[in-house]
Jmol script that loads the backbone (N, CA, C; Angstrom):
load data "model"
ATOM      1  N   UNK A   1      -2.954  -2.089   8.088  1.00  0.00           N
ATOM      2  CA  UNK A   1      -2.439  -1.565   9.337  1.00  0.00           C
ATOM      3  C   UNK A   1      -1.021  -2.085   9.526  1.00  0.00           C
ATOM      4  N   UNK A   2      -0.359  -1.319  10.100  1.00  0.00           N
ATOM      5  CA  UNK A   2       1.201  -1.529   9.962  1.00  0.00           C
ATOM      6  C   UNK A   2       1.720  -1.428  11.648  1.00  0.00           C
ATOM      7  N   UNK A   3       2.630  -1.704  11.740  1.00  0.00           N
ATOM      8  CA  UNK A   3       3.193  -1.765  13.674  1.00  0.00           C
ATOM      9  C   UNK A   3       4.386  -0.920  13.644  1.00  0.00           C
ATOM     10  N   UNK A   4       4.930  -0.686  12.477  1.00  0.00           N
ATOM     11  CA  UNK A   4       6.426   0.286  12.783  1.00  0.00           C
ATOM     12  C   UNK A   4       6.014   1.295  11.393  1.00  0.00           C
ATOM     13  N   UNK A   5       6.904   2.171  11.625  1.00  0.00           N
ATOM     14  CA  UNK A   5       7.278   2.884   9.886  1.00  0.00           C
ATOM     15  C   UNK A   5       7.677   3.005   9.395  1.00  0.00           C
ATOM     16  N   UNK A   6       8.583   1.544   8.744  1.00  0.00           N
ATOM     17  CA  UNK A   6       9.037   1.213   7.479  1.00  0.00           C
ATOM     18  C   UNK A   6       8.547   0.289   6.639  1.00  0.00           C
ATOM     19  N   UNK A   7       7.841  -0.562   6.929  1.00  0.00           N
ATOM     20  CA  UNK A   7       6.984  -1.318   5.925  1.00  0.00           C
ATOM     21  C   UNK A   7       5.188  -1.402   6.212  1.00  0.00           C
ATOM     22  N   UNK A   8       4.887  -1.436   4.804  1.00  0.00           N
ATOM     23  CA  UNK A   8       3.501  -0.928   4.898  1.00  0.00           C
ATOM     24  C   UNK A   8       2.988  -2.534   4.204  1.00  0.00           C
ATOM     25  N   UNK A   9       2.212  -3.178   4.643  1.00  0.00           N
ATOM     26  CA  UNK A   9       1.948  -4.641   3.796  1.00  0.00           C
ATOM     27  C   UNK A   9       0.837  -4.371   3.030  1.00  0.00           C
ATOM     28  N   UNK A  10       1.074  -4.566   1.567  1.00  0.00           N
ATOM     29  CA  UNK A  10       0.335  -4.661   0.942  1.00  0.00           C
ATOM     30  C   UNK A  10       0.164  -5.870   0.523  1.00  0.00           C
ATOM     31  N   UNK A  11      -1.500  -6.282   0.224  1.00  0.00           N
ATOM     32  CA  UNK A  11      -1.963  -7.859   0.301  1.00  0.00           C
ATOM     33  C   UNK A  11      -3.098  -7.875  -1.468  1.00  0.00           C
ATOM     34  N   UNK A  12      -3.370  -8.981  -1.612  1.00  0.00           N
ATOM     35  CA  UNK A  12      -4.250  -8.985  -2.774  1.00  0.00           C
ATOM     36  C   UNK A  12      -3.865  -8.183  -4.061  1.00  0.00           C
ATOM     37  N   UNK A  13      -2.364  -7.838  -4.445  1.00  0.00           N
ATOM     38  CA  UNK A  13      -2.561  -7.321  -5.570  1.00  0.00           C
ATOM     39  C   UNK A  13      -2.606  -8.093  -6.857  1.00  0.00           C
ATOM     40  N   UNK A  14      -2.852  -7.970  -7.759  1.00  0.00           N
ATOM     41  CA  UNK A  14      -3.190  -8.822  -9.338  1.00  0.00           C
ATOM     42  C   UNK A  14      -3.337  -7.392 -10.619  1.00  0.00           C
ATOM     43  N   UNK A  15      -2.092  -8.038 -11.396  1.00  0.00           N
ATOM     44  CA  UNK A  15      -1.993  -7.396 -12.649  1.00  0.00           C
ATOM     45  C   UNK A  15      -2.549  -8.844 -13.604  1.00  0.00           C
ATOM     46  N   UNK A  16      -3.216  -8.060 -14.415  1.00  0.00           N
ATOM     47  CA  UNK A  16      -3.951  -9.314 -15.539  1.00  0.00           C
ATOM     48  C   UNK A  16      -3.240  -8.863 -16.569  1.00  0.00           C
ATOM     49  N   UNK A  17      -2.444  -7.057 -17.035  1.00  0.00           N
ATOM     50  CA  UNK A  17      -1.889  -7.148 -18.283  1.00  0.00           C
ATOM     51  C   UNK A  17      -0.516  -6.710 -18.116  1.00  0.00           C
ATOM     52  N   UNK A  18       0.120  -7.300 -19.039  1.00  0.00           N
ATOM     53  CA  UNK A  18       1.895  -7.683 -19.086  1.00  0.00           C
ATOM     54  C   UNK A  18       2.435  -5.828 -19.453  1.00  0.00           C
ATOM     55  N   UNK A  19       3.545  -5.749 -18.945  1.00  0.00           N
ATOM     56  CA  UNK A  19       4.076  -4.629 -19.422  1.00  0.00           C
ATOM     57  C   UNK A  19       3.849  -3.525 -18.393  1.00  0.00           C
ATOM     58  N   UNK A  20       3.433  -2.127 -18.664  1.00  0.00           N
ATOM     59  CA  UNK A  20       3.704  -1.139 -17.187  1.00  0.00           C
ATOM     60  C   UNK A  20       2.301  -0.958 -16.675  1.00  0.00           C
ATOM     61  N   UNK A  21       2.516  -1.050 -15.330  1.00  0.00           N
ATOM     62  CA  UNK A  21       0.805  -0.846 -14.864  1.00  0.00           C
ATOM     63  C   UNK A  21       1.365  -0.010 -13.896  1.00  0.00           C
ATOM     64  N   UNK A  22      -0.150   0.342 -12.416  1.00  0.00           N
ATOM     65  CA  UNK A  22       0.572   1.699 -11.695  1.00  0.00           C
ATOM     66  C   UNK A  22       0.087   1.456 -10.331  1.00  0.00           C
ATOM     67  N   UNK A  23       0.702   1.205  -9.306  1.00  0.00           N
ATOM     68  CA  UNK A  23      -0.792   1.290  -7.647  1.00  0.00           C
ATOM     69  C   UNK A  23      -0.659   2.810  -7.766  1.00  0.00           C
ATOM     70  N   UNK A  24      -1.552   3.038  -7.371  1.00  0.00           N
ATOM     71  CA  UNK A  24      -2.087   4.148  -6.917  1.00  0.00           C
ATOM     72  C   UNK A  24      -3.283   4.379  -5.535  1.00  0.00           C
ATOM     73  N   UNK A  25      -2.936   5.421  -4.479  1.00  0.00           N
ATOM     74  CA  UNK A  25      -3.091   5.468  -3.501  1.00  0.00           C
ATOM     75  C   UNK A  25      -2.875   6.121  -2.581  1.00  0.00           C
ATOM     76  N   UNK A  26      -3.840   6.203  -1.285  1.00  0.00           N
ATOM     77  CA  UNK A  26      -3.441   7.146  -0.451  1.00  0.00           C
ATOM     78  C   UNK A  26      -3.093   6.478   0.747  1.00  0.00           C
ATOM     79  N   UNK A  27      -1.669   7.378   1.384  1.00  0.00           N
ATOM     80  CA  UNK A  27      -1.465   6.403   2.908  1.00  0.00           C
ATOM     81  C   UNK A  27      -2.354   7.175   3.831  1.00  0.00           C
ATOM     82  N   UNK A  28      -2.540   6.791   4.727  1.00  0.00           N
ATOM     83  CA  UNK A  28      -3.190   7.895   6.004  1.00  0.00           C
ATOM     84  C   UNK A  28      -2.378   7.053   7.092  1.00  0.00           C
ATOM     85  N   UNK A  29      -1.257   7.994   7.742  1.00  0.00           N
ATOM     86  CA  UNK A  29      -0.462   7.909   8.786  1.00  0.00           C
ATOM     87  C   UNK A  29      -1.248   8.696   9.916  1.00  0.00           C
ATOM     88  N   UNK A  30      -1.570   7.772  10.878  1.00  0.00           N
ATOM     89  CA  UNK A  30      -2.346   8.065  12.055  1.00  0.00           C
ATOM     90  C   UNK A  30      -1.395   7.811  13.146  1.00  0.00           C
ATOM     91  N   UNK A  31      -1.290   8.771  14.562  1.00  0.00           N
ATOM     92  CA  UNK A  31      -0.364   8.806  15.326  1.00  0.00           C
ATOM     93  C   UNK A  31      -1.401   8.936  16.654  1.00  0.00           C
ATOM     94  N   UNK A  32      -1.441   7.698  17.254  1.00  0.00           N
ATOM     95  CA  UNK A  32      -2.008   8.452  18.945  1.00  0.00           C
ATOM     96  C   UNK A  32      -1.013   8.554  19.685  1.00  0.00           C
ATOM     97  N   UNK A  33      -1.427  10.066  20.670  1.00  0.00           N
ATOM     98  CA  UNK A  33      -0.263  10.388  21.628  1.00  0.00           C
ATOM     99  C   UNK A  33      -1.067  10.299  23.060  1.00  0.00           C
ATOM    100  N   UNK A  34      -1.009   9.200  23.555  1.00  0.00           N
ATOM    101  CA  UNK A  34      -1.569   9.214  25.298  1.00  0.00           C
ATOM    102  C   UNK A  34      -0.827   9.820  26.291  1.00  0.00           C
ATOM    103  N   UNK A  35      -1.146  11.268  26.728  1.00  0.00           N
ATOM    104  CA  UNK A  35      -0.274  11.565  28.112  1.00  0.00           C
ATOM    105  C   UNK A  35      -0.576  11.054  29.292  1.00  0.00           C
ATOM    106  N   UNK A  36      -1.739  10.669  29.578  1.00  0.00           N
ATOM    107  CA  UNK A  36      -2.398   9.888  31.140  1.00  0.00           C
ATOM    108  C   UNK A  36      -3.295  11.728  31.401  1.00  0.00           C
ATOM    109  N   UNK A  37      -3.504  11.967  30.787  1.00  0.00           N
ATOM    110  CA  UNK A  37      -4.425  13.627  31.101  1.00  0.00           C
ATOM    111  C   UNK A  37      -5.834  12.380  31.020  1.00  0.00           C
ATOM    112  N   UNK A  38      -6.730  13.699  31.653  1.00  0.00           N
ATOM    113  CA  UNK A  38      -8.116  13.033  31.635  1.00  0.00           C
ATOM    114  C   UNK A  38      -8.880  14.443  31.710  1.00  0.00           C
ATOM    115  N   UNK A  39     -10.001  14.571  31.066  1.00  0.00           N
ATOM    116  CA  UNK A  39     -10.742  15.433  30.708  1.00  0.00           C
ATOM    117  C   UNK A  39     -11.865  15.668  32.153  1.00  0.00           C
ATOM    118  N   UNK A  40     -12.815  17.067  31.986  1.00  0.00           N
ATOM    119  CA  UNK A  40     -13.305  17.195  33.267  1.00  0.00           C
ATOM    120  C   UNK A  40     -14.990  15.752  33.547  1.00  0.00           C
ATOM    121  N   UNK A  41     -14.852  15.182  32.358  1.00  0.00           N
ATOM    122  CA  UNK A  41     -15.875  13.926  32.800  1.00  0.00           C
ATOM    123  C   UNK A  41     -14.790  12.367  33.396  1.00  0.00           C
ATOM    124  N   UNK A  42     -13.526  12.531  32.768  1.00  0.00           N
ATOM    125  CA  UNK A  42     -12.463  11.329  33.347  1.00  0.00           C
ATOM    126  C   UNK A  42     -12.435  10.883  32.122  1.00  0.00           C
ATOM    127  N   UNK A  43     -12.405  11.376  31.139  1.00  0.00           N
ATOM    128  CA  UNK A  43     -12.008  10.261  29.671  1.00  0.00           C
ATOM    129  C   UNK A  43     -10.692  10.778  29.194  1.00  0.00           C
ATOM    130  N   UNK A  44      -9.906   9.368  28.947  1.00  0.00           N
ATOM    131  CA  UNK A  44      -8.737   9.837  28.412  1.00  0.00           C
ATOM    132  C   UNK A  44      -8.718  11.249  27.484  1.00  0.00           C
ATOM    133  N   UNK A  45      -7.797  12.409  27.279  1.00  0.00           N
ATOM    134  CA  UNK A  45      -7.190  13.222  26.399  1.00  0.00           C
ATOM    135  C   UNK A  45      -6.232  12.794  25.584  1.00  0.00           C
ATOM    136  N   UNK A  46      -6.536  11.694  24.367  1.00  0.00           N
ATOM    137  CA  UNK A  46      -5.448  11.053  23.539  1.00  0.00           C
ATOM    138  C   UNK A  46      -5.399  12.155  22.499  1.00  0.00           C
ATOM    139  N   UNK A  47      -4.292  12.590  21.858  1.00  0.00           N
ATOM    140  CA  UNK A  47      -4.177  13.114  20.857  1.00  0.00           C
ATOM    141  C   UNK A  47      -4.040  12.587  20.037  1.00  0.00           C
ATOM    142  N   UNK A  48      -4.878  13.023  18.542  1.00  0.00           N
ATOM    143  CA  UNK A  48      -4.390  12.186  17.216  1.00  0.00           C
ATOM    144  C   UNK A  48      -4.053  13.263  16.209  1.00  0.00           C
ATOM    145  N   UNK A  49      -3.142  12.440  15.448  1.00  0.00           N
ATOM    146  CA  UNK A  49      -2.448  13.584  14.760  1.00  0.00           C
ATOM    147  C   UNK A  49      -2.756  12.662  13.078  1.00  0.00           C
ATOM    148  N   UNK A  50      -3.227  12.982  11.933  1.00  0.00           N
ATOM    149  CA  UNK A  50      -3.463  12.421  10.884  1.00  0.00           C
ATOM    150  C   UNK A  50      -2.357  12.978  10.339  1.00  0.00           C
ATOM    151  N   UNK A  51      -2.198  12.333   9.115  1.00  0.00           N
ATOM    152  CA  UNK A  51      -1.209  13.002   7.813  1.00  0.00           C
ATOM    153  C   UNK A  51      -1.165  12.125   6.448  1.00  0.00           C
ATOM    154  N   UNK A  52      -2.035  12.585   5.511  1.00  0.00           N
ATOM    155  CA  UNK A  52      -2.307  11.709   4.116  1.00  0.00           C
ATOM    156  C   UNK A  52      -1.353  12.325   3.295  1.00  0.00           C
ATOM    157  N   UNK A  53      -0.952  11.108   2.530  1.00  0.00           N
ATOM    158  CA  UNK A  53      -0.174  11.227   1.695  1.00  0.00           C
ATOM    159  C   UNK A  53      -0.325  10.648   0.289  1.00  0.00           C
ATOM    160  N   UNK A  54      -0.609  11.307  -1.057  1.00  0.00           N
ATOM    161  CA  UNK A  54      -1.149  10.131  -2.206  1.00  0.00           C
ATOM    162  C   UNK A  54      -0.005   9.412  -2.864  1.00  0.00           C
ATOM    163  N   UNK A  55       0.293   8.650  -3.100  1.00  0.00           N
ATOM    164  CA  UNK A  55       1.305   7.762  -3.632  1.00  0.00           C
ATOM    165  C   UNK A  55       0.970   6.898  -5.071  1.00  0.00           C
ATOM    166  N   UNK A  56       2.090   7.273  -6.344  1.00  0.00           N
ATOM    167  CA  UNK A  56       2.107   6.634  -6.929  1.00  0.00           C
ATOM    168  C   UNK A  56       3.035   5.817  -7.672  1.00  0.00           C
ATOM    169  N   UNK A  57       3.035   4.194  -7.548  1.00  0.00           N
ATOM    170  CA  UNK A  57       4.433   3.609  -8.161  1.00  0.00           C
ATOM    171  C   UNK A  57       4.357   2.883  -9.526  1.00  0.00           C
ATOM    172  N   UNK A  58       5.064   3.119 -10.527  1.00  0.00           N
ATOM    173  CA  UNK A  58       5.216   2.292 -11.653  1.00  0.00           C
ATOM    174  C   UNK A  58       5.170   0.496 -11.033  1.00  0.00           C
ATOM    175  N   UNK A  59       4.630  -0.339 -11.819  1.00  0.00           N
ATOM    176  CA  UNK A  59       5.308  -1.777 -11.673  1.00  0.00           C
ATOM    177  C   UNK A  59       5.155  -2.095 -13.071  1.00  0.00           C
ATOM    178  N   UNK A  60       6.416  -2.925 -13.144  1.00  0.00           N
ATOM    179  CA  UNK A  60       6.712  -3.359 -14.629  1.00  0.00           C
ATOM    180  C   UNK A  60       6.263  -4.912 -14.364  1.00  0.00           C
ATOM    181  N   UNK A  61       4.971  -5.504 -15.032  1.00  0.00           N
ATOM    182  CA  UNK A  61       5.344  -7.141 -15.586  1.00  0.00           C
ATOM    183  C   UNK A  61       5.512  -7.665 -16.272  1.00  0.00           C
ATOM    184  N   UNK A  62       6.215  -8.527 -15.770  1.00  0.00           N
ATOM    185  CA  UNK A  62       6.511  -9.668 -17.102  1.00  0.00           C
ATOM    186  C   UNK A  62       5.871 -11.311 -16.969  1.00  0.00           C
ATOM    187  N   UNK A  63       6.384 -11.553 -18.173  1.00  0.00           N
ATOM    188  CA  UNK A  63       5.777 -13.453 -18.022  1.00  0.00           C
ATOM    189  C   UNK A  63       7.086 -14.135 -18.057  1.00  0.00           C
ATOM    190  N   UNK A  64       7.565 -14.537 -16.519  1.00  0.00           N
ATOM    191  CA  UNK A  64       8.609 -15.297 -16.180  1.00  0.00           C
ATOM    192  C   UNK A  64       8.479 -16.591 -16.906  1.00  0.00           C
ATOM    193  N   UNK A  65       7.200 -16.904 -17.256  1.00  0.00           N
ATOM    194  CA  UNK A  65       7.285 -18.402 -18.306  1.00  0.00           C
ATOM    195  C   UNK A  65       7.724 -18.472 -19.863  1.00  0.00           C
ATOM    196  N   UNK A  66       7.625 -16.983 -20.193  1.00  0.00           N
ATOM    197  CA  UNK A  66       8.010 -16.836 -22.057  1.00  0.00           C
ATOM    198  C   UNK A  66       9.349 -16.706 -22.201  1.00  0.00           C
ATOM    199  N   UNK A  67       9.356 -18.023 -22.906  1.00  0.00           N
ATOM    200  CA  UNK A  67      10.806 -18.398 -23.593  1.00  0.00           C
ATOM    201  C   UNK A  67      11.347 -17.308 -24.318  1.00  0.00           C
ATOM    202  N   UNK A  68      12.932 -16.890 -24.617  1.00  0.00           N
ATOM    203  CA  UNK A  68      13.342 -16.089 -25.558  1.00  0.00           C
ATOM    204  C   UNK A  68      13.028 -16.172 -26.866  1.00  0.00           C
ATOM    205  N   UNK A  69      12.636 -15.396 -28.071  1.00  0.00           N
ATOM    206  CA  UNK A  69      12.435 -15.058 -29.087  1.00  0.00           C
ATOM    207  C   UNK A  69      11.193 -15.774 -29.275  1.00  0.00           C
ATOM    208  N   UNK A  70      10.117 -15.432 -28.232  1.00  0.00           N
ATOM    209  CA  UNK A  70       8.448 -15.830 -28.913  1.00  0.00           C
ATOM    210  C   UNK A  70       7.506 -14.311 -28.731  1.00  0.00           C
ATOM    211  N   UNK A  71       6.905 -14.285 -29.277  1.00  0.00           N
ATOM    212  CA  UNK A  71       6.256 -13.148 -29.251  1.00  0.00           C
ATOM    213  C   UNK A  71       5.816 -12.531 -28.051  1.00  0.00           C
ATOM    214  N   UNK A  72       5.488 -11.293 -26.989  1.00  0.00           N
ATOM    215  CA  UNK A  72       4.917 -11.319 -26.191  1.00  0.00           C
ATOM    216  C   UNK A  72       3.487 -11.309 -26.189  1.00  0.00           C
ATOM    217  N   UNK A  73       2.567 -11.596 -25.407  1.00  0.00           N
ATOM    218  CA  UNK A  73       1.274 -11.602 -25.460  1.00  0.00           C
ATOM    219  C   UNK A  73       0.601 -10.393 -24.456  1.00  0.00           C
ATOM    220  N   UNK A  74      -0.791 -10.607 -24.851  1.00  0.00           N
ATOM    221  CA  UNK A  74      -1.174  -8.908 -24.133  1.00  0.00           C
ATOM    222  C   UNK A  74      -2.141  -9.642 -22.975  1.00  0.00           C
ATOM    223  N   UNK A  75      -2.281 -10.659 -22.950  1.00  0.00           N
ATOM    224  CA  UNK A  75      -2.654 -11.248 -21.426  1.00  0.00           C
ATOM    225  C   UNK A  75      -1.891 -11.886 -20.667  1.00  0.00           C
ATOM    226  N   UNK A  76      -1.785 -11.539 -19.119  1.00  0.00           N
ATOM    227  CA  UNK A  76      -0.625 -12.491 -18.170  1.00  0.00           C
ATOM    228  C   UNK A  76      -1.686 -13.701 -17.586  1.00  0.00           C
ATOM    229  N   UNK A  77      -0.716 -14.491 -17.798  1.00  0.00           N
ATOM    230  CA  UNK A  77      -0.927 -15.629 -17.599  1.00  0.00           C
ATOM    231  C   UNK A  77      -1.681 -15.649 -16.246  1.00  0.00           C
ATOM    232  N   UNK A  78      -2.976 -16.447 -15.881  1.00  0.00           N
ATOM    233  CA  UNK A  78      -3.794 -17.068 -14.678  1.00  0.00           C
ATOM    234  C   UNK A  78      -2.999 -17.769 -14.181  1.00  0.00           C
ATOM    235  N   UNK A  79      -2.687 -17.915 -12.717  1.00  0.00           N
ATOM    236  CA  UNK A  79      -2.260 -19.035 -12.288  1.00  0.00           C
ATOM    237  C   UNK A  79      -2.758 -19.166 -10.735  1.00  0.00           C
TER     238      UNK A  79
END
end "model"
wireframe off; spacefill off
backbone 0.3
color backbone group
């Protein structure tokens, strides 16, 4: 859940292998619109307006610990 719309926090991510991996995902931008209307029982009339969007981004990793000219390895390092 986000408070404005420019940053979206993403939490818990983990790549285990080095080199190109991908998030992949859908946003769902939810909008309530409260006018102060009230329906014929008295419950608010909020409008919601949805809008999904699927998203996908390259991320490149690397192993910030491998020295120049050693081989790369096909597992990233635990830490």
């Amino acid at each position: 859940m986000t408070r404005n719309n420019r940053l979206i926090p993403l939490y818990n991510i983990r790549f285990d292998k080095l080199g190109v991996n991908y998030i992949d995902g859908i946003i769902t931008d939810e909008v309530m619109i409260e006018n102060g209307a009230k329906n014929d029982k008295g419950e608010p009339m909020t409008r919601i307006i949805t809008h999904e969007t699927r998203i996908t981004k390259k991320v490149i990793v690397i192993d910030k610990h491998q020295k120049k000219g050693t081989p790369k390895t096909q597992k990233a390092k635990r830490t």
